[in-house]
C-alpha positions as CSV (number, residue, x, y, z in Angstrom):
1,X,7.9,3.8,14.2
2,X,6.4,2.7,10.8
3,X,2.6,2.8,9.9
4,X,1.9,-1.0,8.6
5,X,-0.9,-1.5,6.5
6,X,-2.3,-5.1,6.1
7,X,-5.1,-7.9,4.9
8,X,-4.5,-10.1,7.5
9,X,-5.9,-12.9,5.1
10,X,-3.2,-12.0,2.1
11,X,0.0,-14.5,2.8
12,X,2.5,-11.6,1.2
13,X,1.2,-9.5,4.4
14,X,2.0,-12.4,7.1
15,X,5.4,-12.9,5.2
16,X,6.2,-8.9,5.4
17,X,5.0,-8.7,9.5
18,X,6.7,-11.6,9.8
19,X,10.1,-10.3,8.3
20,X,9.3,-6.8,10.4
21,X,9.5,-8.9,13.3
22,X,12.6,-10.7,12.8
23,X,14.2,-7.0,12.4
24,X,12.8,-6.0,15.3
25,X,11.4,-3.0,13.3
26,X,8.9,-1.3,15.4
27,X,5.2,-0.5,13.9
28,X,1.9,0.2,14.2
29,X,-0.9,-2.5,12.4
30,X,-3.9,-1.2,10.6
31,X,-6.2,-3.4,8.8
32,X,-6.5,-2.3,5.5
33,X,-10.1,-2.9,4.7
34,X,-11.6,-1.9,8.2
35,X,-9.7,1.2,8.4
36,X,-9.1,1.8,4.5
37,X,-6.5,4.8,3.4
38,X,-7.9,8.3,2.8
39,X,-7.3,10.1,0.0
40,X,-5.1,13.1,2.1
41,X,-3.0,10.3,3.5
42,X,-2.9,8.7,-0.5
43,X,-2.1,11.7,-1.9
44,X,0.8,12.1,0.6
45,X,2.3,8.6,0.8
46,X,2.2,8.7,-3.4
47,X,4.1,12.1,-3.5
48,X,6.4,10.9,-1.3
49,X,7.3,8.0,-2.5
50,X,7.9,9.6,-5.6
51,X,5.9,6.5,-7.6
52,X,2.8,6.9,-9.6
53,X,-0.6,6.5,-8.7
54,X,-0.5,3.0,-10.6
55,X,1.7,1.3,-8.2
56,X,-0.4,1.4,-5.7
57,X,-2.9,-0.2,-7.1
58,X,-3.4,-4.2,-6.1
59,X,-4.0,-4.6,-9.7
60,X,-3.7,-8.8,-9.0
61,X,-6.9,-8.5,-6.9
62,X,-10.7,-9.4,-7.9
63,X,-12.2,-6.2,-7.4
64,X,-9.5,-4.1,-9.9
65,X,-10.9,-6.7,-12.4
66,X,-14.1,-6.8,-11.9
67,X,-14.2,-2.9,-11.7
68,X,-12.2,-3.2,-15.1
69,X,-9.8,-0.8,-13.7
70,X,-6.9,-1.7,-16.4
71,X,-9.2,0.0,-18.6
72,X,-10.3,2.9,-17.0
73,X,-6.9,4.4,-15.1
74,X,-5.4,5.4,-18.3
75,X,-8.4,7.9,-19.1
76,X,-8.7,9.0,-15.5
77,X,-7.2,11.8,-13.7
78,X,-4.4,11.1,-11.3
79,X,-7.0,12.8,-8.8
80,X,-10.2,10.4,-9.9
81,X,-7.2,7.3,-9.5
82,X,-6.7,8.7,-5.7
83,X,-10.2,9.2,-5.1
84,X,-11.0,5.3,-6.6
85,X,-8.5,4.2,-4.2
86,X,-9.5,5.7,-1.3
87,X,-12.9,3.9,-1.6
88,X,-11.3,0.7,-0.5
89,X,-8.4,-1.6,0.7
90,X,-8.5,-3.9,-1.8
91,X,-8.2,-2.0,-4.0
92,X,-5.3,-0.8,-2.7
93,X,-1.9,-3.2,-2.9
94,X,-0.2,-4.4,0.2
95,X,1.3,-4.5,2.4
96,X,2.0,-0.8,2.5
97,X,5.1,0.7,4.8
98,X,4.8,4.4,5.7
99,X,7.7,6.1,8.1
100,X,10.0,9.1,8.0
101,X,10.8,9.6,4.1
102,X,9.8,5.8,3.0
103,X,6.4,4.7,1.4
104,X,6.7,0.9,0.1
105,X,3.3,-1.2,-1.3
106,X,4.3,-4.3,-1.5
107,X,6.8,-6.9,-0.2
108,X,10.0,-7.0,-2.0
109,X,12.6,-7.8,0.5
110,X,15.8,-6.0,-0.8
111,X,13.3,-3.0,-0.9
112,X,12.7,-2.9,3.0
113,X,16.3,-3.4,3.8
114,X,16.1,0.6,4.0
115,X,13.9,0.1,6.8
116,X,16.4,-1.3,9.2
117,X,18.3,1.9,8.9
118,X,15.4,3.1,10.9
């Protein structure tokens, strides 16, 4: 079972539940911004995935920009990125996948093909 983290509103999110369901891939929803990641569980999902802090950034979105956010990360500690993030989800790029050893943010479809392996 996979931990699915979602805008509802953002259409990359309805086209990644929306493949998830075709693949009969099982998961639990969580709204991003009403239930917005931790910094434990962002410190985990980054280490696992093995990317850096940056990708998981919705660096596309209005608040990143208005926070001016390109400009800031590179002088900031990976813990003071985490700890930015964790204040909230849109901030934060989606969808996210968490399960077993995978972490994905965002929808790239070759990219979840690992998750039919279950």
């Amino acid at each position: 079972m996979y931990l699915f983290l979602e805008y509802p509103k953002c259409s990359t999110c309805r086209k990644a539940k929306k493949w998830l369901d075709e693949n009969k891939i099982e998961y639990t929803d969580r709204h991003i911004v009403e239930q917005n990641p931790t910094s434990e569980e962002l410190k985990k999902w980054i280490e696992k995935s093995g990317m850096p802090v940056k990708k998981f950034f919705n660096t596309s979105g209005n608040l990143y920009k208005s926070m001016q956010l390109k400009d800031k990360l590179p002088e900031m500690t990976e813990e003071e990125q985490i700890q930015i993030l964790s204040t909230n989800g849109m901030l934060v790029k989606r969808p996210l996948v968490i399960g077993g050893d995978i972490v994905l943010a965002g929808f790239k479809e070759e990219e979840w093909d690992a998750l039919k392996q279950g």
